[in-house]
PDB file of N, CA, C, O and CB in Angstrom:
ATOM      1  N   UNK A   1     149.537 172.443  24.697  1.00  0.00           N
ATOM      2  CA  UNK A   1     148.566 172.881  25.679  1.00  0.00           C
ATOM      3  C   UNK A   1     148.913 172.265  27.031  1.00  0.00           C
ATOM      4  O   UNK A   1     148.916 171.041  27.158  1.00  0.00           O
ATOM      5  CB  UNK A   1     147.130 172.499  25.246  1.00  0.00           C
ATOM      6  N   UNK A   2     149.272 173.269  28.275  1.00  0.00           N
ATOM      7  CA  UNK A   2     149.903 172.345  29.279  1.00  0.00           C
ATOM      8  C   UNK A   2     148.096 171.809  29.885  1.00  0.00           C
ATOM      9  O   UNK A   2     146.994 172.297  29.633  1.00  0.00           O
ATOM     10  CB  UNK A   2     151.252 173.390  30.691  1.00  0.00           C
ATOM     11  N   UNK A   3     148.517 170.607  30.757  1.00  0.00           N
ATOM     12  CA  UNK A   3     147.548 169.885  31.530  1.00  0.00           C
ATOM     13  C   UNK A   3     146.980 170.861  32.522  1.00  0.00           C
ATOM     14  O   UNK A   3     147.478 171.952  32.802  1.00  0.00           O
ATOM     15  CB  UNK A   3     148.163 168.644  32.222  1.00  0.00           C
ATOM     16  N   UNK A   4     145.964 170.385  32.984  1.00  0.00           N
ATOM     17  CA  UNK A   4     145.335 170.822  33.433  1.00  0.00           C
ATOM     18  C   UNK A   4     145.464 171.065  35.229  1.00  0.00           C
ATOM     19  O   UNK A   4     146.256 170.181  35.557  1.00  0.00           O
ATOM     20  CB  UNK A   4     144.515 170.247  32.838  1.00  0.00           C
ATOM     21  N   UNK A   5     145.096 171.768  36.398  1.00  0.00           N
ATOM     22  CA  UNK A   5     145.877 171.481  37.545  1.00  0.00           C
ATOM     23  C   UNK A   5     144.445 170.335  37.877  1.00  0.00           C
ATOM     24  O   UNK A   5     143.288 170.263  37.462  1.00  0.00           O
ATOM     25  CB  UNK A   5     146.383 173.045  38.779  1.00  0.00           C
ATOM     26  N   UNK A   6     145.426 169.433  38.996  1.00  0.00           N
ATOM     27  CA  UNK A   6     143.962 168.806  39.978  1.00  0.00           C
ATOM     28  C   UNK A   6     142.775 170.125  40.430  1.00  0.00           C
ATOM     29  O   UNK A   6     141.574 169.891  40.293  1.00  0.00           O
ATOM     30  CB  UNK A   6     144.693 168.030  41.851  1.00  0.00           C
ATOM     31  N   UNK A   7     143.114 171.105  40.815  1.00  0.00           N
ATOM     32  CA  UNK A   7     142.212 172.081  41.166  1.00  0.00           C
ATOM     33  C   UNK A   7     140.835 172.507  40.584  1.00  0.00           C
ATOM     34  O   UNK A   7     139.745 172.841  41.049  1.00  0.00           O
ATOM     35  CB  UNK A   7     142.863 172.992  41.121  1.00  0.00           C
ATOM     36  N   UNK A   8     141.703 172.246  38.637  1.00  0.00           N
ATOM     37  CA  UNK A   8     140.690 172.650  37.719  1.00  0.00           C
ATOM     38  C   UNK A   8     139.874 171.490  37.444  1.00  0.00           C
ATOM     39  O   UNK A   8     138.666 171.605  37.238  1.00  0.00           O
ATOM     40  CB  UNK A   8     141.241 173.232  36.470  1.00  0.00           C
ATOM     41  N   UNK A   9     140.432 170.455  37.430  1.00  0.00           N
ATOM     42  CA  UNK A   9     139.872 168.690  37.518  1.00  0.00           C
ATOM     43  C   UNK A   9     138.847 169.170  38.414  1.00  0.00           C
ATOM     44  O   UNK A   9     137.763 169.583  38.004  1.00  0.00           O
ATOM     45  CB  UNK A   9     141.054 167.189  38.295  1.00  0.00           C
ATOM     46  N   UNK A  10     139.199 169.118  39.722  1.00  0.00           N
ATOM     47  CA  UNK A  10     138.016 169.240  40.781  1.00  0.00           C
ATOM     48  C   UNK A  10     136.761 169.887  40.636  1.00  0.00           C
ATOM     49  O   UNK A  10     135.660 169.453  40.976  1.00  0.00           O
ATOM     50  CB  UNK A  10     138.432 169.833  41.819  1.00  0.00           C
ATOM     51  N   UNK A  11     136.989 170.785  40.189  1.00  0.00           N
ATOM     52  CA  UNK A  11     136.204 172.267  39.833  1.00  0.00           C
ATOM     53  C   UNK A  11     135.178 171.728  38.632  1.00  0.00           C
ATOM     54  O   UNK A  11     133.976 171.460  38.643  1.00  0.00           O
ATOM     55  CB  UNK A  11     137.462 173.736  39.147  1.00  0.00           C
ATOM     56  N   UNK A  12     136.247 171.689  37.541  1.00  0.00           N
ATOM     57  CA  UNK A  12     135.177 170.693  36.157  1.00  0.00           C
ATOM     58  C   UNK A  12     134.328 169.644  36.654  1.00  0.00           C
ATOM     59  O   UNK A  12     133.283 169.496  36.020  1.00  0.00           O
ATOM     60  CB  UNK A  12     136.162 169.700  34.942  1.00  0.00           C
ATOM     61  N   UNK A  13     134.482 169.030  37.439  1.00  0.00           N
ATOM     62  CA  UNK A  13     134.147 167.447  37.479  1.00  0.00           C
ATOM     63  C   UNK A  13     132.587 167.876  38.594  1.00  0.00           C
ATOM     64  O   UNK A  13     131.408 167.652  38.323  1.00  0.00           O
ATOM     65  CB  UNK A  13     135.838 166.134  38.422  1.00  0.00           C
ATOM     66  N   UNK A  14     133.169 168.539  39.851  1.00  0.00           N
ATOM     67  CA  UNK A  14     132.261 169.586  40.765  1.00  0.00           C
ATOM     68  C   UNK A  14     130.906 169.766  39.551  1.00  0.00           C
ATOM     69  O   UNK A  14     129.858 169.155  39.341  1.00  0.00           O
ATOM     70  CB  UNK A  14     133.313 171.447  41.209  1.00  0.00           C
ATOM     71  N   UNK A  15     131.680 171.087  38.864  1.00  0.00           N
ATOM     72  CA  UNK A  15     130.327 171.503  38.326  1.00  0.00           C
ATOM     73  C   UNK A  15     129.312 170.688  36.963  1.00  0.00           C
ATOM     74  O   UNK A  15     128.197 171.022  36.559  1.00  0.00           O
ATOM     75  CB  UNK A  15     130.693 172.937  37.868  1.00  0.00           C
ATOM     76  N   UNK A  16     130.161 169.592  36.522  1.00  0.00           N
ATOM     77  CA  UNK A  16     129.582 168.325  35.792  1.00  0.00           C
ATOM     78  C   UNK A  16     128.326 168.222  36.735  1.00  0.00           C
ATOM     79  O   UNK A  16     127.137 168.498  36.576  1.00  0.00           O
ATOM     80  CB  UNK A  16     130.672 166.809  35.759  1.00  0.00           C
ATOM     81  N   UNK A  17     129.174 167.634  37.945  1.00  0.00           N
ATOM     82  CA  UNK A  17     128.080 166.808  38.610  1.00  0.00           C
ATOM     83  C   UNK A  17     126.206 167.541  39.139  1.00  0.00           C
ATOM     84  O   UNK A  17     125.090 167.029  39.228  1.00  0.00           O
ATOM     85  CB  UNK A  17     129.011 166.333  40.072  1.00  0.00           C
ATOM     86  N   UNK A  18     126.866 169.170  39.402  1.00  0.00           N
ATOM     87  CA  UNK A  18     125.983 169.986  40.118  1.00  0.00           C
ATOM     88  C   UNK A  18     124.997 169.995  38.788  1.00  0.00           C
ATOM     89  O   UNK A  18     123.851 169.873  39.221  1.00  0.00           O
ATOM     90  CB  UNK A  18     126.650 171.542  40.779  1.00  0.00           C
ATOM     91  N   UNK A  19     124.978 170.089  37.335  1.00  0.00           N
ATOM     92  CA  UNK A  19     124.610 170.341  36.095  1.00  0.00           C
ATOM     93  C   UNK A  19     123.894 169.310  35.996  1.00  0.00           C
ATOM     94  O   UNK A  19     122.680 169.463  36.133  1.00  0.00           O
ATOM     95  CB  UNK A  19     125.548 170.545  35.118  1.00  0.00           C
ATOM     96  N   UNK A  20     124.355 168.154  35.768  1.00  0.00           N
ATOM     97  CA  UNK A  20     123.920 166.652  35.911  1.00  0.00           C
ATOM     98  C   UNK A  20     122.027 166.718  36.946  1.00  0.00           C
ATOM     99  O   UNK A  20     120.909 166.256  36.713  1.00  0.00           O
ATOM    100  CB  UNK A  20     125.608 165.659  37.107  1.00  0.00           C
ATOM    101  N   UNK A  21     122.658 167.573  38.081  1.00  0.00           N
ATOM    102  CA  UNK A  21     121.767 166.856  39.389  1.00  0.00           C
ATOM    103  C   UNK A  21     120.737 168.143  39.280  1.00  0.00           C
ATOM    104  O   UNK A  21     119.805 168.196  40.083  1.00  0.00           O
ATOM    105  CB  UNK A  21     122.755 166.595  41.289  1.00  0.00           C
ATOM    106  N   UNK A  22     120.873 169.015  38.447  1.00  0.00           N
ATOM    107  CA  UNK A  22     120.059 170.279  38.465  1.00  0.00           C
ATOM    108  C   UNK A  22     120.088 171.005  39.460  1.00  0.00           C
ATOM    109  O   UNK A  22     119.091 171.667  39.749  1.00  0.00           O
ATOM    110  CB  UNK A  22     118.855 170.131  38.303  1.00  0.00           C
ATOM    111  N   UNK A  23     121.084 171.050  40.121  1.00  0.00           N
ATOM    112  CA  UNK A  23     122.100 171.985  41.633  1.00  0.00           C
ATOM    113  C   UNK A  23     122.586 173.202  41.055  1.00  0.00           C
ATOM    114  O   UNK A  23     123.399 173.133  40.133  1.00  0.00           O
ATOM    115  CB  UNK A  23     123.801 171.087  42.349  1.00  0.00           C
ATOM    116  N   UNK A  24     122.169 174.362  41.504  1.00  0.00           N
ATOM    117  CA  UNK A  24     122.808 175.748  41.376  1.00  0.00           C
ATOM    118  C   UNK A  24     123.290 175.948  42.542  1.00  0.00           C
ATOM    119  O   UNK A  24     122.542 176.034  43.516  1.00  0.00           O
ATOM    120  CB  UNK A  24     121.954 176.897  40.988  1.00  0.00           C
ATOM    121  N   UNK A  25     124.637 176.058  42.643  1.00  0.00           N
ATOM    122  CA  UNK A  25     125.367 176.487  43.934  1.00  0.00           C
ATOM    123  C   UNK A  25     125.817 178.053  43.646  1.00  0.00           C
ATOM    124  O   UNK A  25     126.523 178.523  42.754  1.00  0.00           O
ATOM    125  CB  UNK A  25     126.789 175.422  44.269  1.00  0.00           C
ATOM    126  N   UNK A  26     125.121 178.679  44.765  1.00  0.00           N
ATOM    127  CA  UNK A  26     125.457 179.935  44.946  1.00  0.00           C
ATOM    128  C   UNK A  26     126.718 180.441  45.490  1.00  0.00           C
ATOM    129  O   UNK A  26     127.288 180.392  46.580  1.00  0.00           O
ATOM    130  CB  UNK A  26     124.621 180.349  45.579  1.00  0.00           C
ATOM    131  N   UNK A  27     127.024 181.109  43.960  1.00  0.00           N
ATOM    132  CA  UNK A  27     128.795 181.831  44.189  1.00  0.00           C
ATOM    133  C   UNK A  27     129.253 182.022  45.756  1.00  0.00           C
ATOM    134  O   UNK A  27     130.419 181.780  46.069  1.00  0.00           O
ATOM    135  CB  UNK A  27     128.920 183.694  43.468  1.00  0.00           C
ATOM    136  N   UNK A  28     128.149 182.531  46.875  1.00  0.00           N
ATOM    137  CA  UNK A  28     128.956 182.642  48.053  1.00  0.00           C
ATOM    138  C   UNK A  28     129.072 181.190  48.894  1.00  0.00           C
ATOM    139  O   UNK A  28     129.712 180.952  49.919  1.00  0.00           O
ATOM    140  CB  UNK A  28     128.301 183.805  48.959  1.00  0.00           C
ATOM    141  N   UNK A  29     128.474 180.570  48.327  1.00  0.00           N
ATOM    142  CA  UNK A  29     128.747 178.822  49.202  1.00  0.00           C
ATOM    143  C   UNK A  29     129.539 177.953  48.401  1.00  0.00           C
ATOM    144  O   UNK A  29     129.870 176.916  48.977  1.00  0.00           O
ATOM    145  CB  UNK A  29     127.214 177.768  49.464  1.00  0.00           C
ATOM    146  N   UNK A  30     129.997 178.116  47.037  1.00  0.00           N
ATOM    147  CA  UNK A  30     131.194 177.717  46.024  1.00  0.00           C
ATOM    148  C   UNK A  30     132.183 177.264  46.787  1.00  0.00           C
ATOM    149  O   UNK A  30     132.313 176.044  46.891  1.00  0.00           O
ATOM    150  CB  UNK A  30     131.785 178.851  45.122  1.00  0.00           C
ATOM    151  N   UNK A  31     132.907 177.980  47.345  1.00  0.00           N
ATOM    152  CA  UNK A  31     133.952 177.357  47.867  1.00  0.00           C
ATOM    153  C   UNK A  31     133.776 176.251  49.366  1.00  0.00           C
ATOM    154  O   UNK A  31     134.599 175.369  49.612  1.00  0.00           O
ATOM    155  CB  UNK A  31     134.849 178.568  48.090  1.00  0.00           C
ATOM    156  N   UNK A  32     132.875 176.459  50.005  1.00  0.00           N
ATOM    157  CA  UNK A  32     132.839 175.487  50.950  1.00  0.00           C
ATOM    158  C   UNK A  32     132.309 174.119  50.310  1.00  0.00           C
ATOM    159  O   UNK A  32     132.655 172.996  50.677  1.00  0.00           O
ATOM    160  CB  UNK A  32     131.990 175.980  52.102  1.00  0.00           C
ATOM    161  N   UNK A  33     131.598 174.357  49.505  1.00  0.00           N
ATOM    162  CA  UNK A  33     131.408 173.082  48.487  1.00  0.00           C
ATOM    163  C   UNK A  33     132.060 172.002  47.659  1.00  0.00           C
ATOM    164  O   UNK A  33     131.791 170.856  47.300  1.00  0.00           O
ATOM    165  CB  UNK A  33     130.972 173.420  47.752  1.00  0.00           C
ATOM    166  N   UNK A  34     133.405 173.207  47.460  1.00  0.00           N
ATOM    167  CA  UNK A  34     134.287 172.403  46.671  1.00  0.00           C
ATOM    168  C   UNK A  34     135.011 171.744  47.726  1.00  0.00           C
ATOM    169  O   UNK A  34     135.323 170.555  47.655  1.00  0.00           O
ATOM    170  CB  UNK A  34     135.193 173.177  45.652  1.00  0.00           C
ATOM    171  N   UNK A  35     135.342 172.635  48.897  1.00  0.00           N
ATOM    172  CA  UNK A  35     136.167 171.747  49.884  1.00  0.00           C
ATOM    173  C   UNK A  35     135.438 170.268  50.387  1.00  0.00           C
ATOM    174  O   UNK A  35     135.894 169.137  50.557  1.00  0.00           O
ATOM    175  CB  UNK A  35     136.439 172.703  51.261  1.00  0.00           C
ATOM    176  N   UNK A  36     133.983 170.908  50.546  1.00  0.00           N
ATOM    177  CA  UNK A  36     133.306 169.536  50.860  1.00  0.00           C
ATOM    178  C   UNK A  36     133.797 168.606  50.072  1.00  0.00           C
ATOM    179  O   UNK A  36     134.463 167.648  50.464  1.00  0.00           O
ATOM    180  CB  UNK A  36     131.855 169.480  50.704  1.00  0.00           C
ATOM    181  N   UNK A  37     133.321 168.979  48.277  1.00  0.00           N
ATOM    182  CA  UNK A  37     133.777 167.995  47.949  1.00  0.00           C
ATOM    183  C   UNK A  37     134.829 167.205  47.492  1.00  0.00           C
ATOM    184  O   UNK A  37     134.746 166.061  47.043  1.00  0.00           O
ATOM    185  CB  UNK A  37     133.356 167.942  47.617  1.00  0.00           C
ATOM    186  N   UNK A  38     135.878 167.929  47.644  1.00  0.00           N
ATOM    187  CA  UNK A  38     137.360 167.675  47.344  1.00  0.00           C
ATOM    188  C   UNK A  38     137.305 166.553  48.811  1.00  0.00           C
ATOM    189  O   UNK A  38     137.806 165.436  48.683  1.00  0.00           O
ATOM    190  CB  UNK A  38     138.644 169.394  47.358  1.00  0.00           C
ATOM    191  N   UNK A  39     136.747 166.910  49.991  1.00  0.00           N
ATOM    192  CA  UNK A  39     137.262 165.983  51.302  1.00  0.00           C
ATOM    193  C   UNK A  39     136.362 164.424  50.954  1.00  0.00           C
ATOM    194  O   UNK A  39     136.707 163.260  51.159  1.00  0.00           O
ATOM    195  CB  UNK A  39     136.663 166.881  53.189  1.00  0.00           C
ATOM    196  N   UNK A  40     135.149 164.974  50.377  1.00  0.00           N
ATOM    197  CA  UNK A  40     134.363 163.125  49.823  1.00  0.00           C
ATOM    198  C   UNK A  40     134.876 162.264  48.730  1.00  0.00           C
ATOM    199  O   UNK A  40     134.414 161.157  48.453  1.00  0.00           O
ATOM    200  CB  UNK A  40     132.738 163.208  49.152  1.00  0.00           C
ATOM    201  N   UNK A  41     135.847 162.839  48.137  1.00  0.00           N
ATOM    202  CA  UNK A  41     136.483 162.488  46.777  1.00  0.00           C
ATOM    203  C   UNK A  41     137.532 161.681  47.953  1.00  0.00           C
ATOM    204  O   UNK A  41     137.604 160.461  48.103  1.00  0.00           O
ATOM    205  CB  UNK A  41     137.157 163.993  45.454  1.00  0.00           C
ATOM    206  N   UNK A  42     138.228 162.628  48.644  1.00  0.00           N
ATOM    207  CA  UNK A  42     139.183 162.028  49.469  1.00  0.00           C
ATOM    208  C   UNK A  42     138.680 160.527  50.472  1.00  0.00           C
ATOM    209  O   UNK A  42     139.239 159.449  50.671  1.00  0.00           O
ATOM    210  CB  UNK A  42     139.626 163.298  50.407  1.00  0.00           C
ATOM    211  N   UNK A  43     137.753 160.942  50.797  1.00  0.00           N
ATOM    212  CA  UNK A  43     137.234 159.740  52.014  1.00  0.00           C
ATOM    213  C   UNK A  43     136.807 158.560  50.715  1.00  0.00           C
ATOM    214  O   UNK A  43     137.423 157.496  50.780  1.00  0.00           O
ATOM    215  CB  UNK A  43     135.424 160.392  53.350  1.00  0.00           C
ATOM    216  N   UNK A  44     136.014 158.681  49.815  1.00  0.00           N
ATOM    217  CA  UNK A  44     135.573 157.624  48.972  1.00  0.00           C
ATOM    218  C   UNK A  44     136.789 156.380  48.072  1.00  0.00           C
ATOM    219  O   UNK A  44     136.827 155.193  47.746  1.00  0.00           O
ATOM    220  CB  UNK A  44     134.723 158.523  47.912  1.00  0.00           C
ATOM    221  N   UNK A  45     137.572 157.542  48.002  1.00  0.00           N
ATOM    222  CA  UNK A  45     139.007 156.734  47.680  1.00  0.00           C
ATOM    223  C   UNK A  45     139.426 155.788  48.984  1.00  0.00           C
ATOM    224  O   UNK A  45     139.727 154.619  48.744  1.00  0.00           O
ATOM    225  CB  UNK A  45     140.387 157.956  47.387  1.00  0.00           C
ATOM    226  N   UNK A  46     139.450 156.210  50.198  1.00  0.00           N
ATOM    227  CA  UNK A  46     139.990 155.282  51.109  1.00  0.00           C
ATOM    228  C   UNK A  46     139.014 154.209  51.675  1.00  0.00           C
ATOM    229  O   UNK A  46     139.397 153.135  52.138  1.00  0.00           O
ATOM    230  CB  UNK A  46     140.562 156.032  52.186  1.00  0.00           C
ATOM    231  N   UNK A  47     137.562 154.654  51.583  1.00  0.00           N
ATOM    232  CA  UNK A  47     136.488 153.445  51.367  1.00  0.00           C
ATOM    233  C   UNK A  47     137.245 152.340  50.443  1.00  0.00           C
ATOM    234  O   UNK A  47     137.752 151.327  50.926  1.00  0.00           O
ATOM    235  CB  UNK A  47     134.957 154.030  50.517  1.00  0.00           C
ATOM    236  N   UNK A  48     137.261 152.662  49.035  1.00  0.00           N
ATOM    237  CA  UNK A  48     137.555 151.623  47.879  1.00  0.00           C
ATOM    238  C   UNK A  48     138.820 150.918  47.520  1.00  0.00           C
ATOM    239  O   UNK A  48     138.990 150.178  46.551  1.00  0.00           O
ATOM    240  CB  UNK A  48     137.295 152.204  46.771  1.00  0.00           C
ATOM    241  N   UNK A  49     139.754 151.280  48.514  1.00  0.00           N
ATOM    242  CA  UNK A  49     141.055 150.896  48.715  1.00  0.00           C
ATOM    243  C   UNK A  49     140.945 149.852  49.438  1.00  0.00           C
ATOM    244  O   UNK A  49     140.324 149.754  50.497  1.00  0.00           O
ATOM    245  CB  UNK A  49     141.892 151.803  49.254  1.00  0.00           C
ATOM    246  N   UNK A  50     141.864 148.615  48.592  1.00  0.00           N
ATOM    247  CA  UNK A  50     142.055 147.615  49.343  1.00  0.00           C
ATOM    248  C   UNK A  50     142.330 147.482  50.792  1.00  0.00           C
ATOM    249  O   UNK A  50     142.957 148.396  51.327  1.00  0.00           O
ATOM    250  CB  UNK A  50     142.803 147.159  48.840  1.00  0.00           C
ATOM    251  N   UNK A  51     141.939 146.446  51.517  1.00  0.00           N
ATOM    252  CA  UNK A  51     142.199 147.121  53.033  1.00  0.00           C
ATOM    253  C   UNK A  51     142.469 144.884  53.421  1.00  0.00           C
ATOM    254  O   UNK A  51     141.795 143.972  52.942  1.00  0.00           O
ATOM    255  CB  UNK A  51     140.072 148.534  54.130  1.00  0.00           C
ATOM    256  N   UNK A  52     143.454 144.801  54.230  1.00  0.00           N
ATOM    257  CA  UNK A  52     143.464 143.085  54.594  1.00  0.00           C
ATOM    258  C   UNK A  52     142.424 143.276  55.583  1.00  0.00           C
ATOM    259  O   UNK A  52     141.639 144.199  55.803  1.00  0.00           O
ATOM    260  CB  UNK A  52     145.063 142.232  55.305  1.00  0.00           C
ATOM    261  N   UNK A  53     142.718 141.715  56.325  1.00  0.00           N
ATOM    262  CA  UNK A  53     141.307 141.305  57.134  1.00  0.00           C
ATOM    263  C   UNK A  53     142.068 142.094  58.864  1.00  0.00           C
ATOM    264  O   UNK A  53     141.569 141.848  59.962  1.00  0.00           O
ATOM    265  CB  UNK A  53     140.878 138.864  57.126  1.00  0.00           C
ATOM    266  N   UNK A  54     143.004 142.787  58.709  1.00  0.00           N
ATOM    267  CA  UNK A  54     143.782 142.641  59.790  1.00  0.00           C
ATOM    268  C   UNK A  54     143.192 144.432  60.164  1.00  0.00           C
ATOM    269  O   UNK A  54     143.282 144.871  61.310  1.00  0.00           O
ATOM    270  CB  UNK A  54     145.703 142.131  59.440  1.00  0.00           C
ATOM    271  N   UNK A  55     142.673 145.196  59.123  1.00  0.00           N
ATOM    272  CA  UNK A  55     141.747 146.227  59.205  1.00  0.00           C
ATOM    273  C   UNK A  55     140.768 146.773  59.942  1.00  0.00           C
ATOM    274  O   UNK A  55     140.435 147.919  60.244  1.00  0.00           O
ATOM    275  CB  UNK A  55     141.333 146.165  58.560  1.00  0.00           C
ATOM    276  N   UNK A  56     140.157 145.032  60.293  1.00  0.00           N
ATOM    277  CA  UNK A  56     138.439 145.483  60.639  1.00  0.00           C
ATOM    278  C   UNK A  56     138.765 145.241  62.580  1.00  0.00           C
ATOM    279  O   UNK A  56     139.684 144.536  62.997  1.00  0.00           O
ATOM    280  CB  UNK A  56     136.729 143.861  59.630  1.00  0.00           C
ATOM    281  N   UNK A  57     138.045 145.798  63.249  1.00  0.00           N
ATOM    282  CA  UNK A  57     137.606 146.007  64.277  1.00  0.00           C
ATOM    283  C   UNK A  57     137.574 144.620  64.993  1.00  0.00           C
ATOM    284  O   UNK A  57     136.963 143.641  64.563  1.00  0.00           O
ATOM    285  CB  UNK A  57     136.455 146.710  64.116  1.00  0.00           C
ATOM    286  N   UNK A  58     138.339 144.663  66.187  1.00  0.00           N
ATOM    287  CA  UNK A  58     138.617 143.368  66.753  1.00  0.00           C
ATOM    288  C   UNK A  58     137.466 143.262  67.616  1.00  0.00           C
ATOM    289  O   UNK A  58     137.247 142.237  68.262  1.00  0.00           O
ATOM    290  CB  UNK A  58     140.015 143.209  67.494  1.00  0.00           C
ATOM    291  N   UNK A  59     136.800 144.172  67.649  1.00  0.00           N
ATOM    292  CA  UNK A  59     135.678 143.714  68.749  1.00  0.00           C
ATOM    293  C   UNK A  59     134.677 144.444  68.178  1.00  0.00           C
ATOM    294  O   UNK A  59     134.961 145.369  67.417  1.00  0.00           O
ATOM    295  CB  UNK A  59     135.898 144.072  70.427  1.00  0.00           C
ATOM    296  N   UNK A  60     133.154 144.068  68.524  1.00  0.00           N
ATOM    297  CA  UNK A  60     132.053 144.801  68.314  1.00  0.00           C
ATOM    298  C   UNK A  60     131.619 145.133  69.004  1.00  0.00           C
ATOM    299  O   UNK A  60     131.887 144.453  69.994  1.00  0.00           O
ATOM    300  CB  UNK A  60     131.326 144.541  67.850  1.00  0.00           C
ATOM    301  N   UNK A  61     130.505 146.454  69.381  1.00  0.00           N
ATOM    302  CA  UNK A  61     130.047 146.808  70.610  1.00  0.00           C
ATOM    303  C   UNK A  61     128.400 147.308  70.645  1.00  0.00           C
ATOM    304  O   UNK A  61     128.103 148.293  69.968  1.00  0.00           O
ATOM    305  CB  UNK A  61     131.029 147.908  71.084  1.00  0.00           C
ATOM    306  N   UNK A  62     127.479 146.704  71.342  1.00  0.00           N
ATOM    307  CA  UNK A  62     126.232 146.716  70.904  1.00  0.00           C
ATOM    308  C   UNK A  62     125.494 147.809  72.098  1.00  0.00           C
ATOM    309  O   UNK A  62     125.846 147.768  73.277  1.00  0.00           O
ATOM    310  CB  UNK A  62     125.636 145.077  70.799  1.00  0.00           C
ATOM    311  N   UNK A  63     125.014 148.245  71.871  1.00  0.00           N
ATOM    312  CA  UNK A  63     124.084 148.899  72.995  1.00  0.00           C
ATOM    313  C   UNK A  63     123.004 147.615  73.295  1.00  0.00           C
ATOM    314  O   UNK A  63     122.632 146.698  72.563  1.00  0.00           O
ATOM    315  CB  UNK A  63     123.184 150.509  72.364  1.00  0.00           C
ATOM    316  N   UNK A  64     122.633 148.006  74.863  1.00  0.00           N
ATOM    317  CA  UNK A  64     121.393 147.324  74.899  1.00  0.00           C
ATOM    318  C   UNK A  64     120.235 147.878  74.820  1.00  0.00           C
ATOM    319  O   UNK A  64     120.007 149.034  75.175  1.00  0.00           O
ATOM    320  CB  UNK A  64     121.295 146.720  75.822  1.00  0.00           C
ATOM    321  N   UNK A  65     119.218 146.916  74.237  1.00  0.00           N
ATOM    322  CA  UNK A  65     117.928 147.563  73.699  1.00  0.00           C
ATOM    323  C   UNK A  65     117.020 147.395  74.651  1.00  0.00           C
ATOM    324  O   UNK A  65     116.569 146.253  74.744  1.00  0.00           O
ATOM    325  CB  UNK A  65     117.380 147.020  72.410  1.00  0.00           C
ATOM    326  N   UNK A  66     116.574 148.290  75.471  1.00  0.00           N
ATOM    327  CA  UNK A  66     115.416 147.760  76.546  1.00  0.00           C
ATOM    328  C   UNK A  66     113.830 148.278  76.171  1.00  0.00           C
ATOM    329  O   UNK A  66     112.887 147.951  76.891  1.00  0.00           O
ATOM    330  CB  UNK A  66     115.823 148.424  78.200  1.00  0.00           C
TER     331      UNK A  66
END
């Protein structure tokens, strides 16, 4: 049985979650959904990735509160 593509991963895992959360996504918003969530899968991985101290923001910048 060959493996499965990442596509179909995405897709399975997608509609796990929508099932899970009691989410019916309507066939015509399906695909912007998956892209959504194919791009949060993407960003959450680079959240949880090790990162050194040489990463963070050399300066901070505050508004003032009047």
């Amino acid at each position: 049985m060959p493996d499965a593509s990442p596509q179909t991963d995405l897709e399975a895992e997608f509609d796990t979650l929508m099932a899970r959360a009691g989410v019916t996504v309507p066939p015509a918003l399906r695909p912007g959904a998956l892209a959504a969530f194919a791009d949060l899968r993407g960003q959450l991985a680079l959240l949880h990735a090790p990162m050194a101290h040489t990463s963070e923001p050399a300066h901070v910048f505050r508004a003032a509160v009047r």
